[in-house]
C-alpha positions as CSV (number, residue, x, y, z in Angstrom):
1,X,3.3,20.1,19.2
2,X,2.8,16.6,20.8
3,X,6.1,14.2,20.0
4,X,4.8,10.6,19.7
5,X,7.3,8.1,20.9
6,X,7.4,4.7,19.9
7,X,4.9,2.0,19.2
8,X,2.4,5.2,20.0
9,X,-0.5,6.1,17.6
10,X,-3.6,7.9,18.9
11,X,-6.6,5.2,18.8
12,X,-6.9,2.2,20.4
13,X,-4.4,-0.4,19.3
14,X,-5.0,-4.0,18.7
15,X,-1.6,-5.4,18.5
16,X,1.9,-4.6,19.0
17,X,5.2,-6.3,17.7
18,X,8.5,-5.2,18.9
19,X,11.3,-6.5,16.5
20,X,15.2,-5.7,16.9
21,X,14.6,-3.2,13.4
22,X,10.8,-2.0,13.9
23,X,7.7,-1.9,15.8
24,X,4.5,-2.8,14.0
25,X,1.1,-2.0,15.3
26,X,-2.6,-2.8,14.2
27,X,-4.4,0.1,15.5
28,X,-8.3,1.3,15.4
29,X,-8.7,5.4,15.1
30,X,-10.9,6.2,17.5
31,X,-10.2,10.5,17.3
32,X,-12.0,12.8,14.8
33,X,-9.7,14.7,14.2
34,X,-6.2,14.8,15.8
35,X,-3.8,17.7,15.9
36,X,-0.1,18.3,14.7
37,X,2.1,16.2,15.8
38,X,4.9,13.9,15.0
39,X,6.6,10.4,15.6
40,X,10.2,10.1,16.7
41,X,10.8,7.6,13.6
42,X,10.5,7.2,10.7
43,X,7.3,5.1,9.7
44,X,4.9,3.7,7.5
45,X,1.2,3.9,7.8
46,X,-0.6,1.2,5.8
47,X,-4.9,1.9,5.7
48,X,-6.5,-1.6,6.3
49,X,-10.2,-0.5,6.4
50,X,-11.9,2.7,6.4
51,X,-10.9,6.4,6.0
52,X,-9.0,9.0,7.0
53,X,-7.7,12.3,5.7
54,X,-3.9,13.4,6.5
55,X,-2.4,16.5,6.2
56,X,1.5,17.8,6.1
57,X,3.0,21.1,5.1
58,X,3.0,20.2,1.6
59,X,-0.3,17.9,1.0
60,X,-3.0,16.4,2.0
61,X,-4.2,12.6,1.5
62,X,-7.8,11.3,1.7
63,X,-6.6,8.3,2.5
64,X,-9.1,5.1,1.7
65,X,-8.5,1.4,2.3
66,X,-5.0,0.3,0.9
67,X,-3.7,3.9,0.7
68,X,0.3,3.5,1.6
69,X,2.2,6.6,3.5
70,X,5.5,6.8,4.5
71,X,6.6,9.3,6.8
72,X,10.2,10.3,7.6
73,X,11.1,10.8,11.0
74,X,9.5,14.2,13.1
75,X,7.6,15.2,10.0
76,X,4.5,17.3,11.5
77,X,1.0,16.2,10.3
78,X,-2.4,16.0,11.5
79,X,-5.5,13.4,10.7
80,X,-9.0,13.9,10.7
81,X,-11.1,10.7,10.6
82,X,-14.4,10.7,8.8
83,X,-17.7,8.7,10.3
84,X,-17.5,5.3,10.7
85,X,-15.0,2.4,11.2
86,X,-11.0,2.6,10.3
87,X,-8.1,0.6,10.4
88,X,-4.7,1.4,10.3
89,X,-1.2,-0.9,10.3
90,X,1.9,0.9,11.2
91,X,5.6,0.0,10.5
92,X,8.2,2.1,12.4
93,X,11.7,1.6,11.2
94,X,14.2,1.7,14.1
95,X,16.9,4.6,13.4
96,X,19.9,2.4,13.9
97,X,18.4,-0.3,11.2
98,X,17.0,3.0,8.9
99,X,20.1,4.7,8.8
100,X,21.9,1.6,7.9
101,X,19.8,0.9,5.1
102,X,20.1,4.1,3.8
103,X,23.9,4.5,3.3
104,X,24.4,5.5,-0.5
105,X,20.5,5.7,-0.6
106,X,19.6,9.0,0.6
107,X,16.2,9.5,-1.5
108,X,13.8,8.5,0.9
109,X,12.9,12.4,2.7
110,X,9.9,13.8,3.8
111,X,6.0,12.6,3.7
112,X,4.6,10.7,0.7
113,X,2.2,8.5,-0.9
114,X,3.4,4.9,-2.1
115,X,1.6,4.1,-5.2
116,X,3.9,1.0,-6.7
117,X,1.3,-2.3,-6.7
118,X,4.6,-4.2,-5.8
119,X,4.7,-2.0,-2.6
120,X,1.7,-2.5,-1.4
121,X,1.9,-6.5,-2.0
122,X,4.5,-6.9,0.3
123,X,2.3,-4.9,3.1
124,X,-0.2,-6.5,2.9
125,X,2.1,-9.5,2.9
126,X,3.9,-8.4,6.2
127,X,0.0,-7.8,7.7
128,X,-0.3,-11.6,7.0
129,X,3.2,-12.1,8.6
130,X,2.4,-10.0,12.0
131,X,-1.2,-12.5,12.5
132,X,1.0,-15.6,11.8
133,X,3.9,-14.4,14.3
134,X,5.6,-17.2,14.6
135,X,9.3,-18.1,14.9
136,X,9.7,-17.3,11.5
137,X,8.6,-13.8,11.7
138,X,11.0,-11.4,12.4
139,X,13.3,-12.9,9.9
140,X,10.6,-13.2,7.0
141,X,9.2,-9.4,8.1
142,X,13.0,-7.8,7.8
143,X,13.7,-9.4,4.7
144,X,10.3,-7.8,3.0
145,X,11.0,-4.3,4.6
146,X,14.5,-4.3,2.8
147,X,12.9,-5.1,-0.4
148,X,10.0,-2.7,0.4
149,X,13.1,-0.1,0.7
150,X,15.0,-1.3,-2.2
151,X,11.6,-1.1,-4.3
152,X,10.8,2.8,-3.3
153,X,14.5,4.0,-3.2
154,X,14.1,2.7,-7.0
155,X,10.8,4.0,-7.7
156,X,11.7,7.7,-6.4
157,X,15.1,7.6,-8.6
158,X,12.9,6.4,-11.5
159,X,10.5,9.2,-10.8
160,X,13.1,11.9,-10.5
161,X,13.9,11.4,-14.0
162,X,11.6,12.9,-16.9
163,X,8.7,10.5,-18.2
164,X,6.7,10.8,-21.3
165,X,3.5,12.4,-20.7
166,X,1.2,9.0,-21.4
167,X,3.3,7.4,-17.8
168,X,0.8,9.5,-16.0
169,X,-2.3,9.6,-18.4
170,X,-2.2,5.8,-18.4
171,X,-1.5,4.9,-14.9
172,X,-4.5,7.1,-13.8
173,X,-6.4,5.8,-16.6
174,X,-6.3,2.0,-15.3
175,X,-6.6,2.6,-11.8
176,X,-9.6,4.8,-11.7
177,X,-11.7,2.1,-14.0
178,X,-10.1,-1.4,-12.7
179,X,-12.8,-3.4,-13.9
180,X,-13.0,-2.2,-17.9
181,X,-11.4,-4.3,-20.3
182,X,-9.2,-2.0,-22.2
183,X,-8.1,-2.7,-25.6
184,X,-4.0,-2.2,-26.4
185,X,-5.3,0.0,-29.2
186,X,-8.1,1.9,-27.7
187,X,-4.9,2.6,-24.9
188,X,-2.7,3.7,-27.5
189,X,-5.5,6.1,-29.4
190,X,-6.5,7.5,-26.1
191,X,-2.7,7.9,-25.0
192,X,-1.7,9.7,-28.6
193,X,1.1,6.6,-29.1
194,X,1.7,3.6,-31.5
195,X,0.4,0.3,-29.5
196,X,3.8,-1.1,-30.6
197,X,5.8,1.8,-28.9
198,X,3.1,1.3,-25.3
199,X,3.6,-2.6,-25.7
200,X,7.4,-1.9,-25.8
201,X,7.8,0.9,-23.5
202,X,5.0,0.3,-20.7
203,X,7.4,-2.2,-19.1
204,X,10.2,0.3,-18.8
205,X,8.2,2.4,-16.2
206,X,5.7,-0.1,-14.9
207,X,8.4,-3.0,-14.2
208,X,5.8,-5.5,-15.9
209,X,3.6,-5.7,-18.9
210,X,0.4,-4.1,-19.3
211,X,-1.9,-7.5,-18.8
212,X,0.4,-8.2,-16.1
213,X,0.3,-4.2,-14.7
214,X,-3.5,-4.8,-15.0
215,X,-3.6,-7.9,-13.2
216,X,-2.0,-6.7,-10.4
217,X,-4.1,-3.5,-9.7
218,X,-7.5,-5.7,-10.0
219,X,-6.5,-8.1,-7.2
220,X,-5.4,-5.0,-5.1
221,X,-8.5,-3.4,-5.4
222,X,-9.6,-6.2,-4.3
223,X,-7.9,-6.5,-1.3
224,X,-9.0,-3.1,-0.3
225,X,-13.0,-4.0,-0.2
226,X,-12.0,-7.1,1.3
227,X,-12.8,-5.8,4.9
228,X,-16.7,-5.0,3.3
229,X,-18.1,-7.7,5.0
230,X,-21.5,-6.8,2.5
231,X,-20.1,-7.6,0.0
232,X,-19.4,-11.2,-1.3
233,X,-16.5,-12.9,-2.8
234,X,-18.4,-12.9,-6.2
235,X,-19.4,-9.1,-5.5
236,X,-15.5,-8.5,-5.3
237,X,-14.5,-10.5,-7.8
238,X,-16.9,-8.5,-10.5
239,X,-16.6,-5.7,-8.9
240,X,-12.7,-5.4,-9.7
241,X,-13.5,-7.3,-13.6
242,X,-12.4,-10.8,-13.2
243,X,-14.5,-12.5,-14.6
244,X,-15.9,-14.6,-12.2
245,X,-15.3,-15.9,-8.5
246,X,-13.0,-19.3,-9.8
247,X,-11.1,-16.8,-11.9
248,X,-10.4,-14.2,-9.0
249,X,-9.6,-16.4,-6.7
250,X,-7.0,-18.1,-8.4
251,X,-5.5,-14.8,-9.2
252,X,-5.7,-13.7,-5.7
253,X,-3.7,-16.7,-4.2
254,X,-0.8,-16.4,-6.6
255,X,-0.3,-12.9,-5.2
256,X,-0.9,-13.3,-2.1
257,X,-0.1,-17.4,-0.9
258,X,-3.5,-17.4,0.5
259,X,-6.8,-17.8,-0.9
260,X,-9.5,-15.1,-0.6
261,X,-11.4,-16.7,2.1
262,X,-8.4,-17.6,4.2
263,X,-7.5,-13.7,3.8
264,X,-10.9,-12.2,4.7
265,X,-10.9,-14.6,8.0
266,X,-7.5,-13.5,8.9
267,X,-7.7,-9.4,8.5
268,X,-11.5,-9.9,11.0
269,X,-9.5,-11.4,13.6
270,X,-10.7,-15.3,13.3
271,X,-8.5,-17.9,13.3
């Protein structure tokens, strides 16, 4: 089984950053299908465009734009890439710097998919941080990949605990129809609870409210057809239910610092 060392990914990569705690790289995958292997760290892999399918000993993703793994160090897998064009940004965490972190946090083991909305915010806010690259970079990128940490060393303690049965029903619910405008009450009927009780308890498990939760999952979406160069900024926008370009875009810039042009021009490349 081929061992991968450092700042290695099979593909051809764009970019390479090599910081005293990681090494982040912006790779194309080139291979249909590549065997089992694994990396000597442990690593993020973050799907900017495209799709790719990747398989452990206990699951397999189909992994789509915005799709967030984490892999812990010499974990075997394999990928198989369908047709077409895909993108990948990787974030391997240096041991030294990993093992630091995790000191009274030992939850983060084996492969997994990263769900949180708050997660994936802050990758793609350290994508925007690796095309900036300035002086400020290493210190802005190691501050978000401790709160990335802190925010999944949370979210895997949270999820080790038992959760009402809605948690699931609901989160699925929302993120497989984005653009519908649920009702509180239809939610509740659906979900077999008092709205009172969701309105009260959806922030325990979500971290936010449910307009907010909602919010948050729309501009993400978002973000994920973003590299669909077909498809407008209005396309988007109604795509993922704002309710029209002004109103997505102002949305998109308070979660991101950017607004949704800027963004599209810096994930192609132009400056």
């Amino acid at each position: 089984m081929e061992n991968l060392k450092t700042g290695n990914f099979f593909g051809q990569t764009n970019q390479t950053i090599s910081l005293d705690f990681a090494t982040i790289t912006d790779t194309e995958y080139t291979h249909d299908k590549v065997d089992w292997h694994y990396h000597d760290t442990a690593y993020f892999t973050f799907i900017l465009d495209g799709k790719v399918i990747e398989g452990n000993k206990k699951e397999v993703y189909n992994c789509s734009a915005g799709t967030l793994l984490f892999h812990n160090w010499q974990d075997p897998h394999y990928n198989i890439k369908p047709k077409g064009y895909t993108r990948g940004f990787h974030i391997e965490l240096h041991e030294d710097w990993f093992n630091a972190f995790k000191q009274g946090h030992d939850n983060l083991q084996g492969s997994f998919e990263v769900a949180s909305p708050d997660v994936k915010f802050l990758f793609y806010k350290l994508f925007k941080e690796t095309k900036i690259n300035d002086g400020l970079t290493p210190l802005n990128t190691e501050a978000m990949l401790l709160q990335v940490l802190g925010e999944m060393q949370g979210i895997r303690l949270t999820d080790s605990a038992q959760k009402p049965a809605w948690v699931s029903t609901i989160r699925e619910r929302l993120h497989d129809d984005v653009a519908r405008k649920f009702t509180l009450t239809e939610l509740a009927i659906v979900l077999n609870v008092h709205p009172a009780h969701l309105s009260r308890d959806f922030s325990k498990y979500f971290g936010c409210n449910l307009g907010e939760y909602i919010r948050k999952i729309r501009v993400q979406r978002a973000l994920s057809l973003m590299p669909n160069t077909n498809l407008s900024l209005t396309d988007i926008a109604l795509a993922c239910g704002f309710a029209d370009q002004s109103h997505f875009t102002r949305s998109f810039k308070a979660f991101n610092g950017v607004n949704a042009m800027q963004y599209r021009q810096l994930l192609s490349g132009k400056r």
